[in-house]
N, C-alpha and C positions, 0 to 999 in steps of 0.2 A: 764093768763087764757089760759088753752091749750084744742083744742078743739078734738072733736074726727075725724071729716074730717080731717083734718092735719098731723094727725098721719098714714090715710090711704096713702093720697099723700107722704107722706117721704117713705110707707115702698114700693109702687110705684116704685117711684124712684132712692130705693135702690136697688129692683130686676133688676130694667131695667142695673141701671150701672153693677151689678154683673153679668148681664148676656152680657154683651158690652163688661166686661174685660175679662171674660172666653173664647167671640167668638175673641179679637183682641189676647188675649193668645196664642189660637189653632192654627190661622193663622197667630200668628208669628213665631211660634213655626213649623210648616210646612214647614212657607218659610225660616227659620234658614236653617234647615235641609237639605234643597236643595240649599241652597247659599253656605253651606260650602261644601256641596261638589263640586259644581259649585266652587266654590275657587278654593277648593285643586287640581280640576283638572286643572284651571287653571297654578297655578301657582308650579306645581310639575316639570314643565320643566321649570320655568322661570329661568332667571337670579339671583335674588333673590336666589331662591331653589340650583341653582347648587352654586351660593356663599355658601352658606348652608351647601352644602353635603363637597364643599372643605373646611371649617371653621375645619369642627366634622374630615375631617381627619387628616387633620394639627394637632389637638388637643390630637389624639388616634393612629397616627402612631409610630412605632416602630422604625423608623428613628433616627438618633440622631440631636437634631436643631431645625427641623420642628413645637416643640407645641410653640418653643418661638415665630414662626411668628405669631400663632394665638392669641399667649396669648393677653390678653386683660389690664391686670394689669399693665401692664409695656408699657413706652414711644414710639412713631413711629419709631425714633431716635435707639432704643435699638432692635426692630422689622428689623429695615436695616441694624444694623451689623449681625444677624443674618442669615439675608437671604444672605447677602455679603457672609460669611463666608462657606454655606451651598455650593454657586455656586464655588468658589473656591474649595472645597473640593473635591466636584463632576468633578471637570477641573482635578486638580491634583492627583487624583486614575483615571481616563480616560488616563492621558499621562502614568501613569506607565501599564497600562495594556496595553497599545497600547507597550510600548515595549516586553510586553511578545509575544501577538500576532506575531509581525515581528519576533520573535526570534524564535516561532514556527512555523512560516510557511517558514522561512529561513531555519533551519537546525532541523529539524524534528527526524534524524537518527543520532544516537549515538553507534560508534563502541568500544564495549568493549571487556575485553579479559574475557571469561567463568571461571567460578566460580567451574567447575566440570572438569577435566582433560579428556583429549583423548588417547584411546590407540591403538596402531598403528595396531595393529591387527584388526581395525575395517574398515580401510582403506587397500584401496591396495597399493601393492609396487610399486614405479613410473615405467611408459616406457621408457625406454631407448632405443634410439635410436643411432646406430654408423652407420660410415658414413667412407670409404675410402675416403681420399682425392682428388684418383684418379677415374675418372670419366668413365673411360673407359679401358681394356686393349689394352696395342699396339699389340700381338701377333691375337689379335682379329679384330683389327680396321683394319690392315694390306690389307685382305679380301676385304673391301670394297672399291671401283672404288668412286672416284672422279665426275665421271660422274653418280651416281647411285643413285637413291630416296632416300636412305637410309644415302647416305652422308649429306643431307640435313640435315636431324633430326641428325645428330651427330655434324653438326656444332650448331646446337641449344642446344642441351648438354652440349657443351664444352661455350657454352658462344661466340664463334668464330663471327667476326662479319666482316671478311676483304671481304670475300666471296659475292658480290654483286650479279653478276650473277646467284645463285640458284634462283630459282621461285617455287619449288614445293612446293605444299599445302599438309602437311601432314596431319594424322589421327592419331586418339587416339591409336584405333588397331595395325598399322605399329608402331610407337612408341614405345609401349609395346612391343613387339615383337625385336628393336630392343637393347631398353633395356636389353633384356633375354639373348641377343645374344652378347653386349661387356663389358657389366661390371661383376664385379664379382662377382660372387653367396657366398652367406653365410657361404656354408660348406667348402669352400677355405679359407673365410677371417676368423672363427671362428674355431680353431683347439681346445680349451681345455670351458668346461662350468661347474660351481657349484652354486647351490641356496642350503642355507641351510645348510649346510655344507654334501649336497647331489651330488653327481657327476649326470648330466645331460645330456643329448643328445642335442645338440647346436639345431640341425634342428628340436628338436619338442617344446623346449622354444622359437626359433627365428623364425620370418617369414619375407620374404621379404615386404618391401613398397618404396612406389615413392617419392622423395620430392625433397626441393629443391635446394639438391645435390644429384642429383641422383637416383642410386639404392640402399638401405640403409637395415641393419636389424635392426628391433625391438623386444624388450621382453615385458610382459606383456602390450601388446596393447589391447584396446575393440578389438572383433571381428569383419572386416566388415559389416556382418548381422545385429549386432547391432550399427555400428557405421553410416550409411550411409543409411538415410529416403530411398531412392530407389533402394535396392539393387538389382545386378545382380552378376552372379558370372566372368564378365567381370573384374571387377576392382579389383580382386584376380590377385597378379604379379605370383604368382603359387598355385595349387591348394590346398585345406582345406587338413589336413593330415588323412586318413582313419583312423589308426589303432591308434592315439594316446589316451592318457588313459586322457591328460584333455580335458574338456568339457568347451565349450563356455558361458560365460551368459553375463547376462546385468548387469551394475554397471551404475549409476552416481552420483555425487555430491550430489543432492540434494534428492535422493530416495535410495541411498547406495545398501548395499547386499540385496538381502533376505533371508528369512527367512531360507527356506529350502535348504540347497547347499549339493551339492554331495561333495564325500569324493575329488576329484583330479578337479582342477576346474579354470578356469583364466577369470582374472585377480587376480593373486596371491593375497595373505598378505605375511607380514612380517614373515620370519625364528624366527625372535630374534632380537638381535642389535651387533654390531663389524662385522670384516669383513668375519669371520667364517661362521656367519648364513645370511648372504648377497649376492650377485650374483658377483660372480669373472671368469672373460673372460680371454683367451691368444687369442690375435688377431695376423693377418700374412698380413703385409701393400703393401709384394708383390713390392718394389720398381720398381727392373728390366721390371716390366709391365708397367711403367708409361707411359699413353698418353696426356691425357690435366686434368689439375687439377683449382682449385678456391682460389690455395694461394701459396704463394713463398715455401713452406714445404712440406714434407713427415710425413706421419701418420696415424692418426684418425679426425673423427669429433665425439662429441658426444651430446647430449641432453637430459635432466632428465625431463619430462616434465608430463603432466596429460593424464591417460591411456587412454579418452573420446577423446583428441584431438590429430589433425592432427599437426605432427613438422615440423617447419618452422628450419632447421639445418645451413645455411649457414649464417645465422647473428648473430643468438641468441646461436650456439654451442660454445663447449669447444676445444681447439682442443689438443690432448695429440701426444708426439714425438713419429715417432717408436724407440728403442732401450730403451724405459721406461718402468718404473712401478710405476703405480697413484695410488692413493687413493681417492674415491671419498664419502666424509661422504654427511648424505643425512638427511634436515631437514623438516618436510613435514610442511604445513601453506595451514588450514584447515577457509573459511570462511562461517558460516551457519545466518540465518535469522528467526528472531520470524514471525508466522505469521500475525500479528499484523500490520506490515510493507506494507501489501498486498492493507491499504486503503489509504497512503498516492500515491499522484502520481508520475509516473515513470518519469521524470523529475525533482523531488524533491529528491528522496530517490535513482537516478543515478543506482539501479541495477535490473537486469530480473530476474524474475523464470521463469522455464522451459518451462512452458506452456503460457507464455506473450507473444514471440517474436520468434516460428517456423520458420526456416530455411528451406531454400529449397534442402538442400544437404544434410545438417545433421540431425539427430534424436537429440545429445546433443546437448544444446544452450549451448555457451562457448562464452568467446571474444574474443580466438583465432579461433576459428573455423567461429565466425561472420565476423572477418576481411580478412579470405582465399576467403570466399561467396564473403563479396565487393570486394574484389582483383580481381578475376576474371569478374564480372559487369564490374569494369570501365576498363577493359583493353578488354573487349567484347566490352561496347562503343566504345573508343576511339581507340584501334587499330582493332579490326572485329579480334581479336583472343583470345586467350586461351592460357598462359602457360603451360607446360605440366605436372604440379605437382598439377595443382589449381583446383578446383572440375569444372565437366562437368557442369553446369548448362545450357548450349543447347549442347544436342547429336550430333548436325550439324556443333558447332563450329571446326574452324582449329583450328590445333597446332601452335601458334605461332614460326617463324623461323628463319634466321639470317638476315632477309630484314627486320622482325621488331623490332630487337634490340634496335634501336633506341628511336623508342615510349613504348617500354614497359620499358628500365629505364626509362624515363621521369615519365612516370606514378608511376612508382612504388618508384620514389623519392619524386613526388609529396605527396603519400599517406604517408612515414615514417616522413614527417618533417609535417604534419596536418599546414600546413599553407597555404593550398591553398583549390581550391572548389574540390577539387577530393582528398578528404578523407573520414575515417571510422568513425566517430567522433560518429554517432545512434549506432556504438556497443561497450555497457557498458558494464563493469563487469556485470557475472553472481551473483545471490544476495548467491547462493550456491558453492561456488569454493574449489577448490583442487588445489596446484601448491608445485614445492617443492625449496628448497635452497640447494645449494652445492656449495662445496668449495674444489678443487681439491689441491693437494700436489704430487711431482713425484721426482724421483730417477733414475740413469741410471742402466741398467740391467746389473748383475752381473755374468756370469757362468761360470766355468770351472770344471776339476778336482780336479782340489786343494780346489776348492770353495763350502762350506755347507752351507748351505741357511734352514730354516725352513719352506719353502712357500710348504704346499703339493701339488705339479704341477706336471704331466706325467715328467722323468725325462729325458726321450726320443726327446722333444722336444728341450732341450738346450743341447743335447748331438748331435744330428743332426743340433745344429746351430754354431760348433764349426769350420766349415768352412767359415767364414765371416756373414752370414744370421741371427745372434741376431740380429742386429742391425733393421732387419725387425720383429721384433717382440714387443708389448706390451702388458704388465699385468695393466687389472683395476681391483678395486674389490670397489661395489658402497656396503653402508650399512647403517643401521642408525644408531645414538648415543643414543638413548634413545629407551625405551617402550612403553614412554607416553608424551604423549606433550599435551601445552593450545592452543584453538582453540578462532576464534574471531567473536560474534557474533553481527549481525545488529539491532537493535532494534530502539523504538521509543525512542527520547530523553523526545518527549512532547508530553504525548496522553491526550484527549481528559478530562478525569479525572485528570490529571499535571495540565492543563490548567483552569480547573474549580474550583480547589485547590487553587489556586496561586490569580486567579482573587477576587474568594469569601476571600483570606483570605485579600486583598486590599481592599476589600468593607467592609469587617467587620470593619480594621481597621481604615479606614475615618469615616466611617457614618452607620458603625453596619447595613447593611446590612445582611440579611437572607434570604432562598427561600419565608420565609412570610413574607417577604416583600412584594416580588410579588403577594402572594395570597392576602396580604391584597388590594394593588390592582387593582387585579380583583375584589374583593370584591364589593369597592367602586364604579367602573365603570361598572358591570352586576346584580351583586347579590344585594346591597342595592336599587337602583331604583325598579327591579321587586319587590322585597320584596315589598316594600314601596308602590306602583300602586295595588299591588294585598291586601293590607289590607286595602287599604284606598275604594275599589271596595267591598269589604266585609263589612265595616262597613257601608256603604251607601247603601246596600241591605239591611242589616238587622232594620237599621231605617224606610226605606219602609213599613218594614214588620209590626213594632212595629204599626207604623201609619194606616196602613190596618187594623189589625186585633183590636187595642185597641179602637182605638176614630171613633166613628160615623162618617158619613161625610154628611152633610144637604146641601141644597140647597144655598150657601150664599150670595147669590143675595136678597132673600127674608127674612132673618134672619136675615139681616143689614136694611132693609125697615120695619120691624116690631120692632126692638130696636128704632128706629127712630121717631113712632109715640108720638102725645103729648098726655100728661098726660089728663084725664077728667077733666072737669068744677067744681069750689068748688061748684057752684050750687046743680051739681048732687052727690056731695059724701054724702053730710048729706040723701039723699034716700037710699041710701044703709044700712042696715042696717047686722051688723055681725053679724050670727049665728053661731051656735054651730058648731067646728071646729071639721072636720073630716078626720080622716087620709087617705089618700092614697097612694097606692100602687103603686112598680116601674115603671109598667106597664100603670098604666093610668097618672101618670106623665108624663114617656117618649112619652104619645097619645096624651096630653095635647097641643102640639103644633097643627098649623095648617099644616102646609107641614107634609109630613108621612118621617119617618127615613131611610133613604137609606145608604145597607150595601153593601160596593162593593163587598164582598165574595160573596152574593148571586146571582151576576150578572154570 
């Protein structure tokens, strides 16, 4: 028997649950919302999460090895040969690159010989420099008293060192001066000159210089103006030639000709090649003059050396007989540098360019011209002098004399055998050089009337030497062999792109390696985190939002104390009686509570 209170109370107490699981719904559903993101912030740095993020890369690297540690399918056992196999691999491309390394930072510079030919025309034709063996004449030396300034400086000429008792200090000036005064001027020792197969004037191709033998002539040398950072016209042994038709300019190794040259100009070029279009001398050795010489013979000194630098003639010369005729062929050895070289350092790559290493004497950086600068230094240290061929580097210094004989070989023994602390050893080759090779051949001089010769030479001269005096005469004639020669350039062996070649193609082949590698990552260690933090901050804003604007929010202190109340007394339901059901509207439902609806937008 079913009655009609009962039916009230069920539908009662079906409302009340329906409406208990809608309100425990809403606010679980709220506090879902905020726990997980409350999670995820939690645990977006955890340990947990970074296992996480290294699991997904292990799995999706481009590595070769790495998905097998993550893989899951397969045994732990099978995971530790893996990873075994992955650190060795990584060991062994690390030692081979590390040999690359040291082998590029060992020898960085690789000298090869040019792939394009030089023609000698683009270079000048070397200085030469000749040199009587005699140092002085005696008709000259005669003149001067024993007791007299001037003796002093000629026993330092001659090398003379018995002489204890001079004490005078001489001077650069009186030196030169006495120079001028006993040895032999150029247009004595040089009777016949040709460049080119051009007859020449000896005294406007040749000018005097100082060195150290003496008083010496040279051909195609820089001009002092250009040779010497400080010039004065002091250190001219005689003055610049007014009326001559060539004109001085600048050459060096490493900046060559210019562009625009006049028609008559020195430091020459090449005529051509043979001994025709080359420079052929008759020199006059003057024996009968001899007064103190630097070798048990009569003759010549010569040196083929680079027109930038000063000759050092008395160790490094040739020395040719009087009564001969040489041939001096002439090979030039040309070294140039990429500029490329310019970022390795100068301790690794051992040479200068011009503007690294400024000399205080010279304008051209050379390592001959570096080692004359320290020669001078340490014999300014160490003896408080100055030889008198070696550059001024103090105006004040004396000329060293025959009281320091002593100390100045020592030093200058010290310096040629570099085994002691008083060497040149900071001047390296220039990274730009010029130097040349020769190789002399000679013959004894042949003249008379009976005797034809095809040498075009004044024939005046071996007709005038037919009273004993050939024998003081010899012919050189210096030339080149060729037109064109290969030159040797410096370069990197291992730049920076070698290196990154060599190592990437070592990492490919162990472990396939790529630059995205790297990007991958970066990826994982900057770009997935932010990624990750800033969507997971988006989505829990916009859930916010959903909750704000969709679902009401009531009061729920008092909507849990009103689902709570108990049901009416079956007494009181059979009073009630049900009428006629009336619809209503959304509006007086949602009024139908007793708290009124609170919309946070409207706050």
């Amino acid at each position: 028997m079913r009655f009609q209170g009962d039916s009230k109370v069920q539908r009662f107490h079906l409302a009340a649950n329906r409406q208990q699981r809608n309100h425990k719904w809403s606010h679980k559903l709220t506090h879902s919302h905020s726990d997980d993101s409350l999670d995820e912030e939690q645990t977006m740095c955890s340990r947990e999460a970074a296992e996480k993020s290294v699991k997904y890369y292990l799995k999706n690297s481009s590595l070769h090895g790495l998905k097998y540690i993550a893989e899951e399918s397969i045994t732990i056992p099978e995971r530790v040969f893996f990873g075994i196999s992955f650190v060795l691999v990584v060991i062994l491309s690390g030692f081979f690159i590390s040999n690359i390394y040291i082998k590029w930072s060992a020898s960085p510079i690789i000298i090869s010989t040019s792939a394009k030919q030089q023609l000698t025309s683009n270079i000048p034709f070397p200085a030469i420099t000749i040199c009587n063996l005699n140092q002085a004449l005696r008709s000259r030396v005669q003149s001067i008293s024993s007791t007299s300034k001037n003796y002093s400086l000629l026993m330092n000429l001659c090398s003379k060192d018995y002489d204890q008792t001079i004490t005078y200090i001489g001077t650069w000036t009186y030196f030169k001066a006495l120079l001028v005064e006993v040895a032999q001027p150029c247009d004595e020792m040089l009777l016949h000159c040709s460049f080119g197969s051009r007859k020449e004037i000896c005294s406007t191709i040749f000018n005097s210089i100082l060195t150290d033998d003496g008083l010496c002539c040279t051909f195609n040398a820089l001009d002092p103006i250009y040779l010497f950072r400080n010039y004065t016209d002091d250190v001219r042994i005689e003055p610049a030639a007014e009326n001559s038709i060539f004109k001085a300019i600048n050459w060096t190794p490493e900046s060559g000709y210019a562009k625009n040259l006049p028609e008559f100009y020195y430091p020459r070029t090449s005529g051509g090649t043979g001994s025709r279009m080359g420079l052929t001398v008759v020199l006059n050795a003057s024996t009968a003059e001899y007064y103190c010489t630097k070798s048990m013979g009569n003759g010549f000194k010569v040196l083929v050396h680079n027109p930038a630098e000063l000759p050092k003639v008395t160790n490094y010369g040739f020395v040719v007989s009087a009564g001969r005729e040489a041939r001096i062929p002439i090979e030039p050895v040309y070294e140039d540098a990429t500029p490329s070289i310019r970022s390795i350092k100068k301790a690794v790559r051992r040479c200068l360019f011009s503007d690294e290493n400024d000399l205080s004497y010279y304008r051209t950086y050379s390592r001959k011209n570096c080692e004359l600068e320290c020669e001078a230094k340490l014999l300014l240290r160490e003896c408080s002098c100055v030889l008198y061929y070696l550059p001024r580097i103090d105006p004040a210094a004396r000329v060293c004399g025959p009281n320091d004989n002593n100390c100045t070989n020592r030093v200058q023994t010290e310096i040629e055998s570099s085994k002691t602390n008083l060497s040149c050893e900071n001047c390296w080759p220039g990274c730009f050089e010029l130097t040349f090779k020769s190789v002399m051949t000679s013959s004894t001089i042949v003249a008379g009337p009976s005797y034809q010769n095809g040498e075009q030479l004044p024939e005046r001269l071996f007709n005038a030497s037919q009273n004993g005096n050939i024998n003081d005469l010899a012919i050189l004639h210096f030339y080149y062999l060729n037109n064109n020669f290969r030159s040797t350039t410096k370069s990197e062996m291992f730049g920076f792109t070698e290196f990154l070649s060599n190592t990437g193609g070592l990492l490919g082949l162990f472990m396939g390696f790529s630059i995205f590698s790297v990007i991958e990552i970066v990826y994982y260690v900057t770009m997935r985190p932010f990624c990750a933090s800033r969507t997971m901050h988006e989505r829990r804003r916009r859930r916010q939002a959903e909750l704000l604007w969709l679902t009401p929010v009531r009061q729920r202190r008092r909507l849990h104390l009103q689902l709570q109340r108990p049901p009416p007394p079956y007494s009181q339901l059979g009073k009630a009686r049900p009428g006629p059901k009336t619809k209503q509207s959304l509006w007086q439902t949602l009024r139908a509570g007793r708290d009124p609806i609170v919309y946070p937008y409207l706050d």
